[in-house]
C-alpha positions in Angstrom: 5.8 -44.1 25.8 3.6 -45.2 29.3 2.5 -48.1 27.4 6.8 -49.1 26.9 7.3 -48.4 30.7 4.4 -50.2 31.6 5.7 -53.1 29.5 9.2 -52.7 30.5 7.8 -53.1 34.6 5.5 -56.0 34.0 8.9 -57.6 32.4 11.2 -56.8 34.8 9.0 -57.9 37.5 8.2 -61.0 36.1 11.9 -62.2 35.3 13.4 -64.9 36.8 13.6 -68.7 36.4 12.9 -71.6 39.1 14.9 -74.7 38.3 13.5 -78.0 39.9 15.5 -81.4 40.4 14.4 -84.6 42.2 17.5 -86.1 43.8 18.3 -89.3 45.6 21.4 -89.1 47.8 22.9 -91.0 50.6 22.5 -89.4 54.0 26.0 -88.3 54.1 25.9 -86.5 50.9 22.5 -84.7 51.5 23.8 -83.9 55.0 27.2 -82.1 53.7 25.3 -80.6 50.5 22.8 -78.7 52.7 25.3 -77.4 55.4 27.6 -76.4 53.0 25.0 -74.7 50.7 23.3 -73.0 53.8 26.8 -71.7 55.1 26.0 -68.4 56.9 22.5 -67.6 54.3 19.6 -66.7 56.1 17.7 -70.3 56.6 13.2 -70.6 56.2 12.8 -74.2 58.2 9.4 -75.6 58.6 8.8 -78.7 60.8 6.3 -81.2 60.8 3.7 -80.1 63.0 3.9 -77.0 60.6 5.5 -74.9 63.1 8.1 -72.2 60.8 11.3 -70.9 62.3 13.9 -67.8 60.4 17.6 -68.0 61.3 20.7 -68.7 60.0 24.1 -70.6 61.1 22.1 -74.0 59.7 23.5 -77.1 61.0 22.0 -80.6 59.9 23.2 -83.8 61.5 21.6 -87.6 61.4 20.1 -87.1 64.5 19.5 -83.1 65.4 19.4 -79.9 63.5 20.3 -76.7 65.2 20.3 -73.2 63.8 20.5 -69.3 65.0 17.2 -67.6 65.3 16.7 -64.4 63.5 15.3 -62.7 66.1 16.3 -63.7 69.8 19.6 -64.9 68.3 19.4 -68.2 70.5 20.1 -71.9 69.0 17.1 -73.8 68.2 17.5 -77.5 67.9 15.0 -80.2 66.8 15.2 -83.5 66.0 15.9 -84.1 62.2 13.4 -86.3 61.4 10.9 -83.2 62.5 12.3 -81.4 59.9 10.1 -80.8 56.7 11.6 -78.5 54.7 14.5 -75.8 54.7 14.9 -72.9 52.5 17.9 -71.2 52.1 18.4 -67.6 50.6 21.4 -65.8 48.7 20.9 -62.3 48.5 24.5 -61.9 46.6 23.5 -64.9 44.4 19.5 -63.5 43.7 21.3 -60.2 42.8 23.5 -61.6 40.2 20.2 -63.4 38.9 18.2 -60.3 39.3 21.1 -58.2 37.2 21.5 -60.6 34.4 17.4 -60.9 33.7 17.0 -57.4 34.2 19.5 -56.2 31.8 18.5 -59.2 29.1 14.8 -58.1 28.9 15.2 -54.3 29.1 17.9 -54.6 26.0 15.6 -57.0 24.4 12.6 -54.8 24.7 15.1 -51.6 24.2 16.5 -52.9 21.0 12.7 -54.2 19.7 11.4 -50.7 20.5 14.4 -49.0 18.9 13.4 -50.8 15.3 10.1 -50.5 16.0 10.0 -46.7 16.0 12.4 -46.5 12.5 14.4 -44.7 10.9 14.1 -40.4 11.4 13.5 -38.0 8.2 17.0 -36.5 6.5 17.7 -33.3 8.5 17.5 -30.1 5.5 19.2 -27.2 6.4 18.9 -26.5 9.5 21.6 -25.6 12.8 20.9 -28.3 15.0 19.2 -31.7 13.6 19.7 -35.3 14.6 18.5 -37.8 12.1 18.8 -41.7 13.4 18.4 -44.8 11.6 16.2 -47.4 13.3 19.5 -49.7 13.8 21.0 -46.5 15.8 17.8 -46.3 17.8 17.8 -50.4 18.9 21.5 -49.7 20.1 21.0 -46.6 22.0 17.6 -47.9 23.6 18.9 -51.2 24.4 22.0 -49.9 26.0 19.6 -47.7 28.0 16.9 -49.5 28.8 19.3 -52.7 29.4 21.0 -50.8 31.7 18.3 -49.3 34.2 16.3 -53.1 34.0 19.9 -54.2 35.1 19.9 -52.2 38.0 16.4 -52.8 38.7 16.8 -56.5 38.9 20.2 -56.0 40.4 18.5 -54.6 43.1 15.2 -56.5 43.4 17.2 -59.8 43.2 19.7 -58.5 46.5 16.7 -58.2 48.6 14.5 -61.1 47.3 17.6 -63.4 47.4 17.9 -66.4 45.1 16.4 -69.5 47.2 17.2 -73.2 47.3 13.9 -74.9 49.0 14.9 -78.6 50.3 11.6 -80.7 50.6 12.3 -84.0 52.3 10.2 -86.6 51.4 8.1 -87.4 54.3 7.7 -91.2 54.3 11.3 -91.6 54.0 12.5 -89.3 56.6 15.7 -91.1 57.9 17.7 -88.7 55.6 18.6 -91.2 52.9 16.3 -89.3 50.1 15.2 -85.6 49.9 14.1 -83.0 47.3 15.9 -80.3 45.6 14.6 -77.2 44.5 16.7 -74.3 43.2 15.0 -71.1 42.4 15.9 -67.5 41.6 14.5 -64.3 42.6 11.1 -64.7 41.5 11.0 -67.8 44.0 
């Protein structure tokens, strides 16, 4: 039995998916993608001279980019050709992630263990006896063990977040081309 738990955490900690696009946009559409995708998401922007700021309230325009610092909760604005990169995370998104991949491999690993371990002995005469075929056993243990990896990942995901990392391509930095990265909980 540690050994299934032990298997079951390693899983559960190790689900997730990162999903990686190149994209080539005009200005205006990278511009309007990225505002509206940041919204009010807490924001990871790193600037050239590899300075990193936290915030959120991310604002992009040709010429400045402005957002809300996480900690002093004043507007920090640089010009946007200083800005390298800009990671934006979903908590409500990464817990839907986290909930789906945690429920798929603890039913998967529920329902393997529950055939794995086969069917019980006919009960003889006896008050009390429950007697399960293997089939029984994968339905019960992935229903179970489905469940609590849901949770689990429902919860990891909510405070990991589900990120989108734009990487904007350094020698062409007056916005016409940029990077886009989406990835989920495991980041």
């Amino acid at each position: 039995m540690r050994i299934h738990v032990s298997l079951l955490t390693i899983l559960l900690l190790a689900t997730g998916c990162t999903h990686q696009r190149a994209v080539t946009l005009t200005e205006a559409e990278s511009v309007r993608s990225l505002n509206q995708r940041a919204g009010q998401h807490a924001v990871t922007v790193e600037l050239a001279d590899g300075a990193v700021y936290y915030g959120r309230a991310f604002q992009m325009a040709a010429d400045s980019t402005s957002w809300l610092m996480r900690d002093s909760h004043e507007v920090k604005s640089v010009a946007t050709k200083d800005v390298v990169a800009v990671e934006i995370r979903n908590s409500g998104r990464g817990a839907l992630e986290g909930l789906a991949a945690g429920a798929i491999a603890g039913s998967l690993v529920g329902v393997a263990l529950g055939l794995i371990a086969g069917d019980d002995p006919a009960c003889d005469n006896t008050w009390f006896c429950i007697s399960l075929s293997a089939e029984e056993k994968a339905q019960i243990s992935g229903v179970l063990l489905g469940t609590v990896s849901g949770l689990g990942g429902l919860i990891r995901g909510a405070i990991r977040g589900s990120r989108d990392v734009y990487r904007f391509d350094a020698t062409e930095m007056d916005g016409h081309r940029f990077q886009e990265q989406d990835s989920t909980p495991d980041g």
